[in-house]
Residue, then its C-alpha position, 0 to 999 in steps of 0.5 A: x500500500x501506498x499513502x501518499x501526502x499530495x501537497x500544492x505548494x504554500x502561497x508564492x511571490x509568484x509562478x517563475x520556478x525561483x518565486x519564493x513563499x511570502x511571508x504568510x507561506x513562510x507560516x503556512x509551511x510551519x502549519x504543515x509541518x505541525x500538521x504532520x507532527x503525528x504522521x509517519x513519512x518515509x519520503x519527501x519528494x519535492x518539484x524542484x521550484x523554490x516554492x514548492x521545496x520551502x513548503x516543506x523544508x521545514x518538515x524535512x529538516x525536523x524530521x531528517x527525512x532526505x528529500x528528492x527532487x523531482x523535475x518531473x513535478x514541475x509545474x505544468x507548462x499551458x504555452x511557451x507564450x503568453x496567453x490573454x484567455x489562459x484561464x479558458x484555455x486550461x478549462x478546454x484543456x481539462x476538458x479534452x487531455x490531448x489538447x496542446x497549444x503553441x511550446x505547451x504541454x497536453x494535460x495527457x503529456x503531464x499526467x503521465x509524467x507526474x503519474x511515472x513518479x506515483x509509480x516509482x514511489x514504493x509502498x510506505x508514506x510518501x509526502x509528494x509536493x508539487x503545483x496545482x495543475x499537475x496535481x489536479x492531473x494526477x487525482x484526475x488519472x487516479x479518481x475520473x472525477x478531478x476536473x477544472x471546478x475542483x482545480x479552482x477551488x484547490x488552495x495555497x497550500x492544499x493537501x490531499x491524501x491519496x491511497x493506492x492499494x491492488x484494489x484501487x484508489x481513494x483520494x481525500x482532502x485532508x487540509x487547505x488553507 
């Protein structure tokens, strides 16, 4: 069996991989941390942007757990350009997974990179900490029913439990923000 701890990063200064926390995600990563206090963990495998990996550090160096990065955990790229109506375009992207616009990445593209990840995690408790999108993928591939409402309504910081046993799996929000 596996649990894992799916984390959305704490609140950033921004979305450029080196965008630290601001000074309420520096407190938000303190309360995860004391939200883990009387939970078992293993492993901590992290996405290698800033915001992502100080959501946990404090977790991390409390426990001595080593810590994995994993640049298959970044955030997932809609476009290499900016887009006016990108809210509306990863809607359509939730909607239909192949679609993939102009230096973009396909919901299906990123789903099955975050879900290689899942599948090397051995059996025990893994905290995985990662971003928005790319989770909502990774619950979409392992539930069918994570869709673009429930990424809207996904907050910084979020975490979910994900349990995967032979028989399947079962995902539940466990703490938000």
């Amino acid at each position: 069996m596996k649990i894992i701890y799916c984390v959305r990063h704490c609140e950033a200064e921004g979305q450029h991989p080196s965008a630290k926390l601001t000074e309420r995600g520096k407190k938000q990563a303190i309360q995860l941390k004391d939200f883990f206090k009387a939970i078992p963990i293993e492993r901590i495998v992290s996405s290698p942007y800033v915001r992502a990996i100080d959501s946990v550090k404090e977790l991390q160096l409390e426990r001595r757990i080593p810590m994995d990065i994993d640049v298959r955990l970044e955030e997932r790229r809609l476009s290499s350009a900016p887009l006016d109506d990108w809210l509306a375009k990863l809607e359509a992207s939730f909607q239909d997974e192949s679609i993939k616009y102009d230096g973009g990445e396909s919901g299906k593209e990123a789903m099955n990179r975050i879900s290689e990840v899942v599948e090397e995690i051995p059996p025990g408790t893994t905290v995985l900490v990662s971003h928005g999108n790319l989770l909502s993928l990774l619950f979409k591939r392992f539930t069918g029913n994570f869709g673009f409402r429930q990424w809207k309504d996904m907050s910084n910081p979020d975490l979910y439990r994900l349990v995967l046993t032979e028989d399947g799996a079962e995902l539940e929000r466990v703490w938000g923000l």
